[in-house]
MARLODREN-92556 format. One line per 10 residues: number of its first residue (from 1); their letters; for each residue x, y, z of C-alpha. Coordinates in steps of 0.25 Angstrom, whole numbers, padded with zeros to 4 digits. Layout:
<sites>
NUM	a	X:Y:Z  ...
</sites>
This chain:
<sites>
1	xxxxxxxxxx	0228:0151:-0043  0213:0147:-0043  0203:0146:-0030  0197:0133:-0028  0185:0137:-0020  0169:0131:-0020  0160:0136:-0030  0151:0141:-0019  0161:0150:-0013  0162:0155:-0030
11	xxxxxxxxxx	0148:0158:-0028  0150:0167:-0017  0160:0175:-0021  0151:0179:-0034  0141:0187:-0024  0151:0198:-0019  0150:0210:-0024  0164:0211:-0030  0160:0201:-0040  0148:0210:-0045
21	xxxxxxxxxx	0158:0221:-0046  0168:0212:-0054  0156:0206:-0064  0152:0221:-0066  0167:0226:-0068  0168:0217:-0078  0156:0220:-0087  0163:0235:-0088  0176:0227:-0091  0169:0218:-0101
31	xxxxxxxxxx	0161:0229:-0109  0171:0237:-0116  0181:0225:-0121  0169:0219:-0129  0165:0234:-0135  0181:0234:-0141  0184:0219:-0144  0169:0216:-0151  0160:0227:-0153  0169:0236:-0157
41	xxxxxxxxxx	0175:0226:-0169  0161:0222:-0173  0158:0236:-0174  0170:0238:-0183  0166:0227:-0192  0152:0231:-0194  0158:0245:-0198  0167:0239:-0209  0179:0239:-0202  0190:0228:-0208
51	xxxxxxxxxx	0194:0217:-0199  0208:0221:-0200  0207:0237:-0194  0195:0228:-0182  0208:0218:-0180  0217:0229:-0176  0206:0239:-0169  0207:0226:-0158  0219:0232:-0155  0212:0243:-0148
61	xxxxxxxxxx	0209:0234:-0137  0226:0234:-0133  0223:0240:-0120  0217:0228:-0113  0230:0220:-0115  0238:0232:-0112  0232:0240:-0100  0242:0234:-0091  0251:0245:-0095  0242:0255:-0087
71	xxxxxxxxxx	0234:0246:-0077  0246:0250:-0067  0237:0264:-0067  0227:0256:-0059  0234:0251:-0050  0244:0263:-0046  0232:0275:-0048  0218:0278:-0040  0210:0287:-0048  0197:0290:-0039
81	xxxxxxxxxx	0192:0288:-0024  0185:0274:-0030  0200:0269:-0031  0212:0264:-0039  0201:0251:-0045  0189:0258:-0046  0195:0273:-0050  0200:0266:-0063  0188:0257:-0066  0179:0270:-0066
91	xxxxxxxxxx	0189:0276:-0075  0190:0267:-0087  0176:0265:-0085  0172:0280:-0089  0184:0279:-0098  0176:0266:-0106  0164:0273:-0105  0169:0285:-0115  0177:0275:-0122  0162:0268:-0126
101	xxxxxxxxxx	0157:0281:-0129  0168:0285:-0138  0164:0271:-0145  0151:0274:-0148  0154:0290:-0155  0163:0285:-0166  0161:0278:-0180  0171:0268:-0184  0170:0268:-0199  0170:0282:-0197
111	xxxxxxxxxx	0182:0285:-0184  0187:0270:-0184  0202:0277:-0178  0192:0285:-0166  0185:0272:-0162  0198:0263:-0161  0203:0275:-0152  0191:0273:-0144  0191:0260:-0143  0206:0260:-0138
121	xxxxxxxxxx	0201:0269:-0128  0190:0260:-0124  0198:0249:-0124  0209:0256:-0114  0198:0259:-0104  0192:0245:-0105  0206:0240:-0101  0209:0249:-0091  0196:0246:-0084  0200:0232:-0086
131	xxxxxxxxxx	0211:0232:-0077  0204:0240:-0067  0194:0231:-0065  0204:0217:-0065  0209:0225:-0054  0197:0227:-0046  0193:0214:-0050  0207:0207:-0043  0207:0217:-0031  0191:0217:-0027
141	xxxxxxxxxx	0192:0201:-0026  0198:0194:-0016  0207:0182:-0023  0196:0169:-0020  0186:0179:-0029  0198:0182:-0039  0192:0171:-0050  0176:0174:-0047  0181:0187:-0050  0187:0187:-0062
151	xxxxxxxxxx	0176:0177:-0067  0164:0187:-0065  0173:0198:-0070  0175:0192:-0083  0160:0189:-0085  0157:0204:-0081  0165:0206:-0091  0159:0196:-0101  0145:0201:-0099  0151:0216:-0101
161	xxxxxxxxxx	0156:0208:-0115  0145:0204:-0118  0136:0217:-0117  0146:0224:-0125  0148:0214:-0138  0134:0208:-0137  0124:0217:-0132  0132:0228:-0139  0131:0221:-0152  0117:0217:-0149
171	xxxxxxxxxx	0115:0232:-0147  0120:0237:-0160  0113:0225:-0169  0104:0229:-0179  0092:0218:-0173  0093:0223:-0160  0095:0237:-0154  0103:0245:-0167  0112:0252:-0158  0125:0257:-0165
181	xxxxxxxxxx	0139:0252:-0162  0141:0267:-0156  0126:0265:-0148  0132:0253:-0143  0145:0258:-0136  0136:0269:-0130  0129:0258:-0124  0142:0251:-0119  0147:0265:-0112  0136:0265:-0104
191	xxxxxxxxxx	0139:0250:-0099  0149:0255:-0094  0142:0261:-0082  0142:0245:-0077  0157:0248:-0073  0156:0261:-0068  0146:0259:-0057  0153:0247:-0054  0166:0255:-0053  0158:0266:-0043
201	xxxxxxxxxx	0151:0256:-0034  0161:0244:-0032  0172:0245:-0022  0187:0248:-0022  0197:0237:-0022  0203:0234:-0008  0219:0232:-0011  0228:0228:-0001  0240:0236:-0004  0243:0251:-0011
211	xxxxxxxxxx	0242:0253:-0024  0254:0252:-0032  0260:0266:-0026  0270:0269:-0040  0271:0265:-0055  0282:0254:-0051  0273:0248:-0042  0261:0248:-0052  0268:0247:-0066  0280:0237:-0064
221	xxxxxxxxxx	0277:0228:-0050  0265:0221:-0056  0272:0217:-0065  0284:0214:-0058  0278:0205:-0049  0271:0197:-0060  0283:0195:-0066  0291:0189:-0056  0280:0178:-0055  0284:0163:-0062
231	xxxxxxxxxx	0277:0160:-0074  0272:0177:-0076  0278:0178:-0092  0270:0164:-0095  0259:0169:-0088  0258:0181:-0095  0259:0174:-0109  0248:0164:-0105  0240:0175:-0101  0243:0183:-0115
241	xxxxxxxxxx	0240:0171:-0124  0227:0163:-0115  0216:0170:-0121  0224:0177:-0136  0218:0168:-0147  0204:0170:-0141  0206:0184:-0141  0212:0186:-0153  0203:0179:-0158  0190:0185:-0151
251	xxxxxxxxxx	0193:0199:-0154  0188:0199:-0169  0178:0190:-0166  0168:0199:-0166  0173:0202:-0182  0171:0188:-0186  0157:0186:-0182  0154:0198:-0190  0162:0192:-0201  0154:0179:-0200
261	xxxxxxxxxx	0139:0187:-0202  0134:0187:-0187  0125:0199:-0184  0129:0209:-0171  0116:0202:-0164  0123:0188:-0167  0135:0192:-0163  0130:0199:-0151  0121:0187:-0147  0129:0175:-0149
271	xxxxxxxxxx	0144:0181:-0145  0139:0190:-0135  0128:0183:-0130  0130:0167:-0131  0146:0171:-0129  0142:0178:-0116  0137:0167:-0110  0148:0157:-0115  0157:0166:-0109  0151:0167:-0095
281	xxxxxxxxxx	0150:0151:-0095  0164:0150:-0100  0168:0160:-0088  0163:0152:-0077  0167:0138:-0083  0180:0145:-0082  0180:0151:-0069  0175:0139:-0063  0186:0130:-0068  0197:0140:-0064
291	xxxxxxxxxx	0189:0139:-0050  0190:0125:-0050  0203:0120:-0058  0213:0133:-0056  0217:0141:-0068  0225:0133:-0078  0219:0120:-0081  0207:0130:-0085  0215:0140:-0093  0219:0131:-0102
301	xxxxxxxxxx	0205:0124:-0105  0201:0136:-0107  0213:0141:-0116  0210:0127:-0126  0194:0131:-0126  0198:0145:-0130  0207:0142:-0141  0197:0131:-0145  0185:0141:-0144  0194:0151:-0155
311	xxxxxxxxxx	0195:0141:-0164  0180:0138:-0165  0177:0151:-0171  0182:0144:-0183  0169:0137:-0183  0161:0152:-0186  0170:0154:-0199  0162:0141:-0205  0148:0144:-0200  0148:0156:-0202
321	xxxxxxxxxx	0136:0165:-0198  0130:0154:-0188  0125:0157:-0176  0127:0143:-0169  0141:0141:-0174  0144:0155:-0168  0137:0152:-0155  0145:0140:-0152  0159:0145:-0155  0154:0158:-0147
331	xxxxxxxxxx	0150:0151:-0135  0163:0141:-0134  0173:0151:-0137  0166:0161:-0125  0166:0150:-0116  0179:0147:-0118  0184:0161:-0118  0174:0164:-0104  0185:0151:-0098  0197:0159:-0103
341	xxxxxxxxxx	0195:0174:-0098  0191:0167:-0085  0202:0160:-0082  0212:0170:-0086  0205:0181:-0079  0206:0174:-0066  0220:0170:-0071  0225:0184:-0072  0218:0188:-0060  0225:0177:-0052
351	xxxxxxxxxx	0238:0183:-0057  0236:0198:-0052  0244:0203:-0038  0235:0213:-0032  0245:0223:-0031  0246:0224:-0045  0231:0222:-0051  0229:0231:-0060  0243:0229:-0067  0244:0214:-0066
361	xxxxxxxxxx	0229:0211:-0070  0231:0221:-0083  0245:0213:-0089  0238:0200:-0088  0225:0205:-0094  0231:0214:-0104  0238:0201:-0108  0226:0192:-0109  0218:0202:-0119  0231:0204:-0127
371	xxxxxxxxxx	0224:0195:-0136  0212:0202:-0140  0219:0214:-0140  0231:0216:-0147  0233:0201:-0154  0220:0203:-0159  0221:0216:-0167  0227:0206:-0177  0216:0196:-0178  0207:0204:-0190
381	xxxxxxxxxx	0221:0203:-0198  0222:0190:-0194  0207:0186:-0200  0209:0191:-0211  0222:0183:-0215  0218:0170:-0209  0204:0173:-0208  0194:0169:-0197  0195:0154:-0197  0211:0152:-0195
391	xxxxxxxxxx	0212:0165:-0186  0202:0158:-0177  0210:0146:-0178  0223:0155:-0175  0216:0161:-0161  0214:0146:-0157  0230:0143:-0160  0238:0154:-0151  0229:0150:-0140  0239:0139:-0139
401	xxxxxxxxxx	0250:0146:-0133  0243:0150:-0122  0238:0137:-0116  0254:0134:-0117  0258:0145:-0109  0245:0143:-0100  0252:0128:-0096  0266:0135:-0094  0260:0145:-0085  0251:0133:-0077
411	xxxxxxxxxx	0266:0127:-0076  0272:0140:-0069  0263:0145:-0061  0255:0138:-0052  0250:0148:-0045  0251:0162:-0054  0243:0170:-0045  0252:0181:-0035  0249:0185:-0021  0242:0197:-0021
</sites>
């Protein structure tokens, strides 16, 4: 499923054009996620809110592991003369904007129920535009660029990440620039102008082949052909379960550093900043091992360090507020994590028939962020039962099933990947 190829030809493929498109596609991806799963919380908690009613406002987030319900609309429909990839990217990309604005209008100690609105609506946006851009990203790259691809979409993505959980928080700290949380979302709409000049000025995807010409065709067939593949419910569980605890457990995160005394700018500077960096090494460490060794052997190094990586954030709930215990725990759970989302995004990729990219891409990624969606609407409940140490300890432990199902699916499918 891999290609072996020299590092030199890697090096080449990074100077086309589609790659800047990619990088810059996923900064616009990246933005919007970070604003729901960490900003938003630590907002929340500086405004009083109890960790319960956070826990279950990350259910606002369920649109990512459900907009394969709709990505058959980008398939089946062209909006616009820019086309069926581009028409729908600069839709979702106005529609976030507003969303953004909508952010900043609103007071959540005063309309909590209108700011859970639009955040869901945000949320659906980002997900939509999510599967857009997976889309363009598998159709404008030729299959010996699919892994490179992925790989600097994900760090477009990361560095859209960090500018909305670090230099967002580092806007709105009392030390630095003041701004308020509503200041800051204004901020992050006009961000968003990264993704809509990239939408007007890249190119159109080249398809060989209609586009799916009724709802059968879009809505059952991609699913139909995956399905008749060996191994495909395994597959699908594996991909369900690789990432869950480190999800889970990362979505109230943003809570327990609160809870533990660290200021915005701390957070912002050593979880944002240091974690930005852990990550990008992470990614590439990853990417080159797939490059090298294929995808499972990796996978499931990668699996043992995440799990290990969760459970090392028991470390924090004995040192309290210290910036050098926090620092190495951040670092090796990013790294670790960089490894994971590398090696599952070119994972999924590798999976997706081009007929059905849209649809295909959506089931596998809406799978994969199940985790941090809805799982995780129960972890402020969980806290406060078992509290932070044992809940860490727990994230770590359903990691398991996943590296079993990882080695089933290794034994059934030893070339998973369709002919497009």
């Amino acid at each position: 499923m891999a290609n072996h190829k020299s590092f030199l030809s890697l090096l080449g493929a990074l100077k086309n054009k589609r790659m800047v498109v990619v990088l810059l596609l996923g900064f616009s991806s990246g933005l919007p996620i970070m604003l729901l799963y960490k900003s938003l919380k630590i907002w929340l908690r500086r405004e009083g809110i109890d960790l319960s009613t956070i826990g279950y406002i990350s259910w606002v987030t369920v649109p990512y592991s459900f907009n394969f319900l709709w990505a058959f609309f980008f398939d089946r429909f062209t909006l616009s003369k820019l086309g069926r990839r581009r028409g729908w990217l600069l839709v979702t990309q106005l529609g976030l904007t507003a969303a953004l604005v909508g952010m900043g209008l609103f007071d959540p100690k005063v309309s909590l129920p209108l700011v859970v609105t639009i955040a869901t609506i945000l949320c659906f946006f980002s997900a939509s535009q999510d599967v857009v851009i997976d889309a363009y990203r598998r159709e404008i790259l030729p299959d010996s660029e699919l892994g490179v691809g992925a790989s600097l979409g994900v760090y477009g993505y990361r560095v859209g990440m960090l500018v909305a959980s670090g230099f967002g928080l580092w806007m709105v700290d009392a030390n630095t620039l003041n701004l308020s949380f509503h200041q800051m979302f204004f901020v992050m709409a006009g961000l968003m102008l990264v993704g809509i000049l990239t939408t007007l000025f890249c190119e159109e995807p080249k398809v060989d082949g209609p586009s799916p010409s009724n709802l059968k065709e879009a809505v059952l067939d991609p699913f139909l052909e995956f399905f008749r593949r060996e191994g495909a419910v395994p597959i699908l569980l594996f991909i369900l379960l690789f990432k869950i605890g480190d999800s889970m457990v990362g979505a109230m995160l943003g809570s327990f550093y609160v809870d533990v005394g660290f200021s915005n700018a701390d957070i912002a500077v050593v979880t944002s900043g240091l974690g930005f960096f852990s990550t990008m090494a992470g990614l590439f460490v990853g990417g080159a091992l797939i490059y090298v060794l294929g995808y499972y052997v990796p996978m499931l190094i990668f699996g043992v360090l995440q799990a290990l990586s969760t459970l090392s954030f028991v470390v924090l709930t004995y040192t309290g507020n210290n910036l050098t215990a926090l620092s190495g725990v951040v670092f090796f759970e990013d790294f670790s994590s960089g490894m994971g989302t590398s090696a599952l995004v070119a994972f999924m990729s590798s999976l997706t028939n081009k007929r059905f990219t849209a649809t295909q891409y959506a089931l596998f990624a809406s799978l994969a962020s199940f985790g941090r969606t809805f799982v995780s609407g129960f972890s402020g409940d969980l806290i406060e039962v078992m509290g932070y140490g044992n809940f860490f300890i727990f994230g770590a432990v359903i990691a398991i099933p996943g590296l079993l199902l990882l080695l089933k699916v290794q034994s059934l499918q030893k070339s998973a990947a369709p002919m497009a």
